[in-house]
C-alpha positions in Angstrom: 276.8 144.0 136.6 279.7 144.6 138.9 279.4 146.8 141.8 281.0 149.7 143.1 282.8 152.2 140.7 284.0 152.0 137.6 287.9 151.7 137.6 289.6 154.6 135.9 292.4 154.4 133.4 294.7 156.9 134.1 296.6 158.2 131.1 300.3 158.4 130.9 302.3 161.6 131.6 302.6 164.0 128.4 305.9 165.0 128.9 307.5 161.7 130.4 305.3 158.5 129.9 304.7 157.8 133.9 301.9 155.6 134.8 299.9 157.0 137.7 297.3 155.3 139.4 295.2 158.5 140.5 294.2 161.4 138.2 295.5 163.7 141.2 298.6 162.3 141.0 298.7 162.9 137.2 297.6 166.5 137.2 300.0 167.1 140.1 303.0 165.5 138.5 302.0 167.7 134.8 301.8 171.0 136.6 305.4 170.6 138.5 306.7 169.6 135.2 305.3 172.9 133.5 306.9 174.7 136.4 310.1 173.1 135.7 310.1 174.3 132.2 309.6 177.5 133.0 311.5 178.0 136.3 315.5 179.0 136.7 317.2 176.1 136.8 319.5 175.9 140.1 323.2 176.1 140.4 324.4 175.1 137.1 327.9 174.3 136.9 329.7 176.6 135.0 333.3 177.5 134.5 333.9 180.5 136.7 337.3 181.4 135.1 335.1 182.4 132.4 332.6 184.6 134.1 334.5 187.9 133.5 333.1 191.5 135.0 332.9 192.8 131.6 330.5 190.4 130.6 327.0 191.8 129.4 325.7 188.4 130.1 326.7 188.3 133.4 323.4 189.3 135.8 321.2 187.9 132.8 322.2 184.7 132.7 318.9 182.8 132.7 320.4 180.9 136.2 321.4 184.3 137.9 319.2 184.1 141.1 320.4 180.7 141.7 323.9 181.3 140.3 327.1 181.1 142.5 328.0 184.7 144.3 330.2 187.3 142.3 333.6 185.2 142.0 335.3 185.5 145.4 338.9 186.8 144.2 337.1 189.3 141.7 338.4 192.7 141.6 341.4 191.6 144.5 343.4 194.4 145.9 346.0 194.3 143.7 343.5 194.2 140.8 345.2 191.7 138.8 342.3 191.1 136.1 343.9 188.2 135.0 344.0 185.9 137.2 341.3 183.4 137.0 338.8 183.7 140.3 338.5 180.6 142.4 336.6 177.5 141.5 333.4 176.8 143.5 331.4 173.5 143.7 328.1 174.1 144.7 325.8 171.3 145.7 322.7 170.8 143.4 320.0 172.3 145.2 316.0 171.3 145.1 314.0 172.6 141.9 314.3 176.7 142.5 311.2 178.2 143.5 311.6 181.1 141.8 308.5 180.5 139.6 306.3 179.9 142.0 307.2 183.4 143.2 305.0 184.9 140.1 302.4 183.5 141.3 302.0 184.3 145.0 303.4 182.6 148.3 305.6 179.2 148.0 304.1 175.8 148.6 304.9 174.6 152.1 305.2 171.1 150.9 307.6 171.8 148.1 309.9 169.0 149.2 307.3 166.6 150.1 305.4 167.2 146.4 308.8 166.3 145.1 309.5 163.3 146.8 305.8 162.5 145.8 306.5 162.7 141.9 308.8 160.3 142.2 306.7 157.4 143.8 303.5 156.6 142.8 302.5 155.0 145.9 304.0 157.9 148.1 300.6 159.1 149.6 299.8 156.2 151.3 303.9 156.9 152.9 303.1 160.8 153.1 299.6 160.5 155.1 301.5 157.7 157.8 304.6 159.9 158.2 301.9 163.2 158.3 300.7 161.3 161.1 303.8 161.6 163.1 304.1 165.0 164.1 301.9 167.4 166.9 299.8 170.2 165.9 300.9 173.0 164.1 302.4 175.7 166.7 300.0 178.1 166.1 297.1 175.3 166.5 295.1 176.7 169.8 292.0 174.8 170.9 289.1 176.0 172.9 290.5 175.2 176.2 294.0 176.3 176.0 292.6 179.5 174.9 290.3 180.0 177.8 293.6 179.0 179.8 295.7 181.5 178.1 293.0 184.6 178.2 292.6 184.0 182.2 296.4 183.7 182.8 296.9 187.2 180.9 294.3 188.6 183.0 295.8 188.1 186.0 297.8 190.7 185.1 294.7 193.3 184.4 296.2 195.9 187.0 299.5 196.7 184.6 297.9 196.3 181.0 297.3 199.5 179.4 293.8 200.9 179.2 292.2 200.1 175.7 293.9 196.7 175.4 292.3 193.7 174.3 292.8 190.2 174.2 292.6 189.1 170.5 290.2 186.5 169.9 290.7 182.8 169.3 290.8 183.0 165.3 293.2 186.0 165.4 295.6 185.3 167.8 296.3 181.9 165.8 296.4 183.7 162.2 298.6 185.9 163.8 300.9 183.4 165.6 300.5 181.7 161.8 302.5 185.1 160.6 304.9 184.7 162.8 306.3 181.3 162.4 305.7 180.9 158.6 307.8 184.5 157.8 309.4 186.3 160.7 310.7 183.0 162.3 312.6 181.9 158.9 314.6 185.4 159.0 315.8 184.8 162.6 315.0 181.6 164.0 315.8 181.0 167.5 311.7 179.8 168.9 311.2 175.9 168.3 308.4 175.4 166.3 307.9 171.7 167.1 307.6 172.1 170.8 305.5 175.5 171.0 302.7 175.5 172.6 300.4 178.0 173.7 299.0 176.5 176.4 302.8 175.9 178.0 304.6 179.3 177.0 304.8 182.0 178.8 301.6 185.1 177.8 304.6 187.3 177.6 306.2 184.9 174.7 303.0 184.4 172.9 301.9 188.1 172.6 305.0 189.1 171.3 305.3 186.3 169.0 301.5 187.1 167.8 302.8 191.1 167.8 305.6 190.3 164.8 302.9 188.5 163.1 300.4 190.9 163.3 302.8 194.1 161.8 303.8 191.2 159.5 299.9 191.0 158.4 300.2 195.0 158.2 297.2 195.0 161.0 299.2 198.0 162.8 296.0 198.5 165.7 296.2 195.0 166.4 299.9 194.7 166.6 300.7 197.6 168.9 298.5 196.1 171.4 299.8 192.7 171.6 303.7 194.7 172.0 302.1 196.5 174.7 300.3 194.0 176.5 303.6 191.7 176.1 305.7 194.5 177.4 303.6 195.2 180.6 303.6 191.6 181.6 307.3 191.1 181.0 308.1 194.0 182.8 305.6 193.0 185.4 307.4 189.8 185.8 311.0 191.2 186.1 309.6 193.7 189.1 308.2 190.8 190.8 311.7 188.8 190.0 313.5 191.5 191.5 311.5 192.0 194.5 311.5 188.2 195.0 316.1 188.5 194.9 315.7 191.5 197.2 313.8 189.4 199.8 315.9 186.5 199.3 319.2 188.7 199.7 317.5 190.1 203.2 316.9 186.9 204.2 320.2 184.7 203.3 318.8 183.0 200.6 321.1 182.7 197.7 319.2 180.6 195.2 317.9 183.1 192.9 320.7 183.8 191.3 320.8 180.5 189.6 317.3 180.1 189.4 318.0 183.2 187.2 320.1 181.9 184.7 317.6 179.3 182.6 315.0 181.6 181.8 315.4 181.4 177.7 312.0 182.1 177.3 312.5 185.8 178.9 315.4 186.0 176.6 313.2 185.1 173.8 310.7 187.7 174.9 313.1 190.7 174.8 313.9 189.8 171.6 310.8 189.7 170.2 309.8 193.2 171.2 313.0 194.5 170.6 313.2 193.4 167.0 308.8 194.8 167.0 310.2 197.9 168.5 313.3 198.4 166.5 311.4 199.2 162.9 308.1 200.5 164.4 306.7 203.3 164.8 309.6 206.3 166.1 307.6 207.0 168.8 309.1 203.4 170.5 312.1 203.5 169.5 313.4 204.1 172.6 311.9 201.3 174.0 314.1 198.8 171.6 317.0 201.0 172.8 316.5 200.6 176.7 315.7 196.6 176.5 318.5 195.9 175.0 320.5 196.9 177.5 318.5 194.7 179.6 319.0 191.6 177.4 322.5 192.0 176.7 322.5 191.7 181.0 320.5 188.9 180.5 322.1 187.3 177.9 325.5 187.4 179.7 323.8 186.0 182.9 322.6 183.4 180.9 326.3 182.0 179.9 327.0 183.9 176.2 330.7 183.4 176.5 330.4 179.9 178.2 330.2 176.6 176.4 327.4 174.6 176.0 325.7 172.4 178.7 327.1 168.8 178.7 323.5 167.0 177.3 324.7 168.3 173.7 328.6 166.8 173.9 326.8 163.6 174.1 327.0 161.8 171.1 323.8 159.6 172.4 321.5 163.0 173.9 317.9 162.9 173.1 315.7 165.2 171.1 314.2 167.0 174.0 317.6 167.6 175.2 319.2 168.9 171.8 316.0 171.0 171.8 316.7 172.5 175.2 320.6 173.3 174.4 320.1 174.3 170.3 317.1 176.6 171.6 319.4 178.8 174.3 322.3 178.6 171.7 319.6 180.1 169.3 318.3 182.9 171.7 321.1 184.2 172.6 322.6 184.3 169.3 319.3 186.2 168.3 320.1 188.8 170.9 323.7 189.3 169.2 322.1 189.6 165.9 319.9 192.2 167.2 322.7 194.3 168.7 324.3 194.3 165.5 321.7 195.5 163.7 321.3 198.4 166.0 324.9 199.1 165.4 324.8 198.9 161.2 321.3 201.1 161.4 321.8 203.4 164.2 325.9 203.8 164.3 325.6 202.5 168.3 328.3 200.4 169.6 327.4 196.9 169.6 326.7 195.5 173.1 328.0 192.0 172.6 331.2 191.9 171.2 332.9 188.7 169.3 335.7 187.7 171.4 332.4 187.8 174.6 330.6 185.2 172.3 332.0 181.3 173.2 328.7 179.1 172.5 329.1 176.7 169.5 327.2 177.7 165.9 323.4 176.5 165.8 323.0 172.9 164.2 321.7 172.6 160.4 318.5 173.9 159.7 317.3 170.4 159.1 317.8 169.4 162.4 315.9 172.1 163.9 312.7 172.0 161.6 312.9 168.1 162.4 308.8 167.7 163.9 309.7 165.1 165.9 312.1 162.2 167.6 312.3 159.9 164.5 312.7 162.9 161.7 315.1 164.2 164.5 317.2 160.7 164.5 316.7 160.5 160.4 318.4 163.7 159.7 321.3 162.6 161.9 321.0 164.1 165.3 321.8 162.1 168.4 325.1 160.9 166.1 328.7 162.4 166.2 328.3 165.7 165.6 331.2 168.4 164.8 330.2 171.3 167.0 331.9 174.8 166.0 332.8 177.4 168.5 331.6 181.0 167.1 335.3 182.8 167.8 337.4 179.8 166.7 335.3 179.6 163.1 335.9 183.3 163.0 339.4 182.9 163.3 339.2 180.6 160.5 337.7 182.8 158.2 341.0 185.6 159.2 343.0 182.8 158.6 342.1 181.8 155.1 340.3 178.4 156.0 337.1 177.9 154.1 334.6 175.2 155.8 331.9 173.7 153.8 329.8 172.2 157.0 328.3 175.3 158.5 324.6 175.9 158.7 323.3 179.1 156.6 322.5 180.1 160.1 326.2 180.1 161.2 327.2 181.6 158.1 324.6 184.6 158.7 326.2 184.9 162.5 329.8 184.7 161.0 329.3 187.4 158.3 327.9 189.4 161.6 330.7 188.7 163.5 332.7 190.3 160.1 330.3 193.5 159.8 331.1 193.9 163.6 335.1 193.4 163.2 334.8 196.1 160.7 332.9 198.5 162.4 335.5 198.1 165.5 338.3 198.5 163.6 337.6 201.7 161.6 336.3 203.5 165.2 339.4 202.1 166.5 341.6 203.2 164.0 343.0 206.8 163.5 340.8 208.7 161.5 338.0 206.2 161.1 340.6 205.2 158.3 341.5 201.1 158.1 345.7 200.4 157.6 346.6 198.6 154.3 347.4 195.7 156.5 344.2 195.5 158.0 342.0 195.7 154.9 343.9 193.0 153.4 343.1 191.0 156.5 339.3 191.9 156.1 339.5 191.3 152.8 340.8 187.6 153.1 338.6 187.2 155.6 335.3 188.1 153.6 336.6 186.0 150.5 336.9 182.9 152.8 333.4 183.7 153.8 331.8 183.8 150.2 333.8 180.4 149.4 332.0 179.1 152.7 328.9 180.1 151.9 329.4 178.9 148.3 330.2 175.5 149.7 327.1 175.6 152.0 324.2 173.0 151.0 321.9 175.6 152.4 322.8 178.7 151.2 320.8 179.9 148.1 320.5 183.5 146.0 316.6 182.2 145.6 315.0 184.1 147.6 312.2 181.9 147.9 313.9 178.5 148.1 313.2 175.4 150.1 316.5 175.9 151.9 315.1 179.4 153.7 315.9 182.7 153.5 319.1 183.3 155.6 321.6 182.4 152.2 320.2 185.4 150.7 319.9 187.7 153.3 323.9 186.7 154.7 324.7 187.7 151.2 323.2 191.4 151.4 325.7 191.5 154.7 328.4 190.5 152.8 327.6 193.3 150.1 327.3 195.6 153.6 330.4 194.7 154.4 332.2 195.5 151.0 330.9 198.7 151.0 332.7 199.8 155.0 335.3 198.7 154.0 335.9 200.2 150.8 335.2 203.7 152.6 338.2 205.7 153.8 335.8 208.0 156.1 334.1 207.4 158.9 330.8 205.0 158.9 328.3 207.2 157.8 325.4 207.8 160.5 322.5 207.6 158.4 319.7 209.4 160.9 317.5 205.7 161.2 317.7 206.7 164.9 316.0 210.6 164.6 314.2 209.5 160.9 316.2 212.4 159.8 316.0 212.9 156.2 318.7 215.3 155.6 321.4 213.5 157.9 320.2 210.2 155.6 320.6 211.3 151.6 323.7 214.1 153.0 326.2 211.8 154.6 327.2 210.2 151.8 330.7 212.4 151.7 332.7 209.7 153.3 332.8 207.9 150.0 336.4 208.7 148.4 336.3 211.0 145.6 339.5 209.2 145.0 339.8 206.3 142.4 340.8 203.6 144.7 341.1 200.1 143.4 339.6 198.6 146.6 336.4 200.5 145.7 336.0 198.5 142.9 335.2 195.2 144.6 332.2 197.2 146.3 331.0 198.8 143.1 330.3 195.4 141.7 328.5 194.1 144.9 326.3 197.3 144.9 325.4 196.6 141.3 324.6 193.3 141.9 322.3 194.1 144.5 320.8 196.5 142.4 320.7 193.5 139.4 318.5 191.0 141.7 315.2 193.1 141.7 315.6 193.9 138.0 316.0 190.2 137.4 313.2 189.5 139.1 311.0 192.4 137.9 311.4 195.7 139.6 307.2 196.1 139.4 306.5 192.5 140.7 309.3 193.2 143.8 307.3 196.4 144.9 303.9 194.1 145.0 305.1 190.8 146.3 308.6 191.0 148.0 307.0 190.7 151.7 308.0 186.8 152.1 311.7 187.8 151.4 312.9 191.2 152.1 314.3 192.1 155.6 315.7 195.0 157.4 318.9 193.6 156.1 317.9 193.6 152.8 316.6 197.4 153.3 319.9 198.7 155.2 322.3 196.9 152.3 320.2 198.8 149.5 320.1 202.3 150.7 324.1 201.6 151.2 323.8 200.8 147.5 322.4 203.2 146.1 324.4 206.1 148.0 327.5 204.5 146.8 326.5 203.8 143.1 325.1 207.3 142.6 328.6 208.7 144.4 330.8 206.8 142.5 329.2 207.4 139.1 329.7 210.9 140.0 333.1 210.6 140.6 333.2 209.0 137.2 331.7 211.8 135.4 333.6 214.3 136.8 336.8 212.1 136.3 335.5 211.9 132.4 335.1 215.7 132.3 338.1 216.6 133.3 340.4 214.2 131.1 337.9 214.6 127.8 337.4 210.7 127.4 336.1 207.5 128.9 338.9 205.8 128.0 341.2 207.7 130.5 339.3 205.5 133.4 341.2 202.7 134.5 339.7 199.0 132.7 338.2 197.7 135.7 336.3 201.2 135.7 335.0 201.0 132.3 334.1 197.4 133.1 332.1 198.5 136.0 330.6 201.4 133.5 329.1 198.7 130.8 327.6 196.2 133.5 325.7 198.9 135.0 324.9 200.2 131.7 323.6 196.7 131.0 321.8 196.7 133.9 320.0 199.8 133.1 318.5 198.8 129.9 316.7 195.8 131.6 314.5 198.3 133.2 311.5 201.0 132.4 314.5 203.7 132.6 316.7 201.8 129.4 315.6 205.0 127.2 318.0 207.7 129.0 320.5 206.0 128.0 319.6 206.4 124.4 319.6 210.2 125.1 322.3 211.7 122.6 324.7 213.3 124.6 327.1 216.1 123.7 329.7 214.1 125.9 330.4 210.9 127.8 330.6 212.7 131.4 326.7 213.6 130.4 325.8 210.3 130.4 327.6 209.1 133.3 326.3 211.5 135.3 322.5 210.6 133.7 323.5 206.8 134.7 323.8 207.7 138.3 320.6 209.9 138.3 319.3 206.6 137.1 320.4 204.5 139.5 318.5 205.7 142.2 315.2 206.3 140.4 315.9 202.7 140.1 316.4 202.1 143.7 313.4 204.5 144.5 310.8 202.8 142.7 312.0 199.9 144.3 310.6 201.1 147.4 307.7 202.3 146.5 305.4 199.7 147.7 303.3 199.3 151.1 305.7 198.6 154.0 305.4 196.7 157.0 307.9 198.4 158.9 308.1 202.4 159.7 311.6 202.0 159.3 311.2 201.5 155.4 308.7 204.3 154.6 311.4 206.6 156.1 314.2 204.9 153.7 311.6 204.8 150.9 311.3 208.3 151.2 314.8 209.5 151.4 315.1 207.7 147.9 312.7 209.4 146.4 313.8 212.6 147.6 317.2 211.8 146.4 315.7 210.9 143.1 313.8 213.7 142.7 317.4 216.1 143.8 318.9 214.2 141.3 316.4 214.6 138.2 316.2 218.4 138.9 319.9 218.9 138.8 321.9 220.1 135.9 323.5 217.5 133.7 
């Protein structure tokens, strides 16, 4: 008899005929396959000459989410329909994950499980390269947490009464949070070389803060931002008093010594971006710090070029880490500012022509775990490094480039949002000149072909490639929709949470047929289309991995302007007796909404006889933001969104009570 176990024949594949050795690898292989079958295939390459705005088709395409953007020359300022829109060439991208978005989070190992499929033999490969990297950043053992709970009470005198340390277990769940979704919206903390037992307490809580109001545990979080807070603050008085007695005494080190700290950088951040969405109540606390970061982040070199280690063609990973970190961080801090400055109206505290630091690296480089995957994915080689003012130019200038991260593309669509905003408070009458908004308007079409021609970027909003494609595309909507407005950038009362000043300030829409609207129109539908692709019911359930402040500021934008324009078009209707008085591009815009509509739980009021065509116009804009209400109706994370949720709904509800 012969010993040991029986060997197992594996049966061939169902679907393709490939031998497998294990049964695991079999059932693996078959269940990526089903997903294939089912899932939106990626970035097809169609003709986009014949993607035309009056297509019904167009946001129901089965390859929408991973489709190109809206056609970059679409609805130009001249509005010459006929001309064909450019040609993109996007890259194949990795199998979508939009399937797996059905049926809770993403696999981590997407990548790896494809490479897998392909080689038989690959988990003998995966478990020796698995071997390679450290310990997962939020990995904590028993020591370093002892370490880390007696270094944070040494500063028991300033923590607030009723604080407590989180214990082992949660501080690491919570760290978990904040490095598998809050880092991939904004990521400027290096995963590979975190460490609790090296960071700073400060760094850690507030890290383990985002995570926690990420995990909705709101009791939990607030402490960790307090506790954070007190210590940073506790270190800057000790910082200063340390200058003052180094002033009194000659010494002229500190200064210097000041400059390097990217991990207090990092800090402000993090609490800033906690504080900014909370809770009203500290508010002002995002406010006040970043004051003190944008101080910081210009003693800390903003406008100067990088440190020599990363013009080195030969420079090592810890090196690139050091440099592409600070790049990171300080970028963050710009990112932040602008976001104060699209939700609260406040002028932005880092301008562009202040910001001289190259873009950050590819995202490959910067999720590489190690040297070797460092080395493998090209770094230490010749690298093209861009400076963040001359690639803006670029984009002003009509250049397209296709090697920018989706990171730099997020900054650069920033830096746009921001030239708008300065322009129209700079302009008489909050009003932009015809030859600036053709300038704008170049300059956001060379974005889109950018991003287009970006490896990374992605309308998946759960794709292997992250989540910055998709977000830098709401921006871009953002930024169609100032600068289609001839008033002044609406204050939207995010700062005061007040309701009235956010659902009544929509006047500074024009009343006014303008072609240049017309562009913005179609953005704000197609930000409107992406939920109802995706299933408006499974987006108010499940849209936690993917949806940002971003994504919340862009969709109350378009949903003011949808419902404000419609009106316009009913009122237009009414007072010429026929639809067919609006200008083409008009009706176009009319039926692709209209199309949009009946993909939702609302299609039947449009099936409401009518004694006119005004009626149903105005109905269409009713519906519109019913649609964007019930969008919002699900549990949110952030303060900031129950306030926006609720200023839909009570639009919604004005809207349904008003006569037709």
């Amino acid at each position: 008899m012969p010993r040991g176990r029986p060997k197992v024949v594996v049966a061939p594949c169902r679907h393709c005929g490939r031998q497998f050795k294990r049964q695991e690898h079999l059932l693996r292989h078959e269940r990526s396959r089903r997903e294939e079958d089912q899932v939106v295939q990626p970035f097809p390459h169609h003709d986009t000459t014949d993607l035309g705005v009056g297509d019904p088709d167009l946001f129901w395409d089965p390859d929408f989410i991973t489709h190109d953007m809206l056609p970059a020359m679409l609805f130009d300022t001249d509005m010459s329909l006929a001309d064909p829109p450019l040609r993109s060439n996007p890259q194949p991208s990795l199998t979508s994950s939009f399937s797996r978005f059905t049926s809770g989070l993403p696999s981590l190992d997407a990548t790896a499980a494809s490479t897998a499929d392909e080689d038989p033999n690959h988990d003998d490969q995966a478990e020796s390269t698995a071997s390679l990297p450290g310990p997962v950043p939020w990995s904590i053992t028993g020591l370093g947490y002892e370490s880390f709970c007696q270094r944070v009470q040494a500063y028991s005198e300033v923590l607030p009464s009723g604080c407590a340390l989180p214990s082992r277990n949660t501080l690491a769940r919570n760290l978990e949070a904040y490095f598998r979704c809050v880092q991939e919206h904004l990521p400027f903390v290096h995963a590979a070389t975190f460490s609790v037992e090296r960071k700073d307490v400060e760094l850690v809580l507030a890290a383990a803060a985002l995570g926690a109001q990420t995990r909705f545990d709101s009791p939990k979080c607030f402490e960790l931002y307090y506790m954070a807070k007190a210590i940073l603050f506790e270190n800057t008085r000790r910082e200063d008093l340390q200058l003052s007695s180094d002033l009194l005494s000659g010494k002229n080190h500190s200064i210097l010594d000041r400059r390097i700290d990217v991990a207090k950088i990092q800090t402000f951040a993090l609490l800033i971006s906690f504080a900014s969405w909370s809770d009203l109540k500290i508010l002002p606390d995002a406010l006040s710090m970043a004051g003190q970061l944008a101080t910081l982040a210009r003693v800390n070199g903003t406008s100067e070029l990088d440190p020599a280690p990363l013009q080195q063609q030969q420079a090592d990973w810890s090196s690139w880490v050091t440099v592409e970190e600070r790049r990171r961080s300080l970028y963050a801090a710009y990112v932040l500012f602008n976001l104060h400055t699209i939700a609260f109206d406040t002028p932005p505290l880092i301008l562009n022509q202040e910001v001289g630091i190259m873009l950050p690296s590819s995202a490959e480089l910067w999720k590489a775990t190690n040297a070797i995957q460092w080395h493998q994915c090209g770094g230490g080689g010749e690298q093209v490094d861009r400076p963040f003012k001359v690639e803006l130019q670029s984009l002003c200038d009509g250049d397209a480039n296709a090697g920018v991260s989706s990171f730099s593309n997020y900054l650069l669509i920033h830096g746009l949002l921001q030239q708008i905003y300065v322009d129209r408070h700079g302009s008489t009458g909050s009003s932009l000149g015809c030859e600036t908004r053709k300038a704008l308007e170049t300059a956001l079409r060379t974005w889109q072909r950018s991003w287009e021609l970006t490896h990374e970027s992605t309308l998946d909003p759960l794709s292997p490639k992250g989540p910055l494609g998709f977000t830098a595309a709401s921006l871009l909507r953002h930024a169609y929709i100032w600068l289609s407005s001839d008033g002044p950038i609406p204050n939207r009362g995010l700062l005061r949470r007040d309701l009235r000043c956010l659902v009544g300030n929509d006047r500074h829409y024009p009343t006014q047929r303008l072609p240049h609207l017309d562009r913005a129109v179609l953005h704000a539908v197609h930000a409107l289309a992406v939920p109802v692709r995706l299933g408006i019911e499974l987006i108010t359930r499940a849209r936690q991995p993917f949806w940002t402040i971003e994504h919340s500021l862009c969709s109350l934008e378009c949903a003011l302007l949808l419902q404000r324009w419609l009106e316009t078009m009913a009122a237009t209707v009414r007072s010429c007796g026929s639809i067919e008085k609006l200008r083409q591009a008009e009706q176009k815009l009319l039926h692709i909404i209209a199309e949009v509509i009946k993909e939702t739980f609302l299609s039947d009021t449009l099936a409401v006889v009518e004694d006119d065509d005004a009626s149903r116009v105005q109905r269409m804009a009713t519906t519109v933001v019913q649609l964007w209400a019930r969008i919002f109706q699900f549990s949110h994370a952030l303060d900031v969104d129950d306030f926006i949720a609720a200023g839909l709904k009570h639009l919604s509800d004005m809207s349904s009570t008003s006569p037709i």
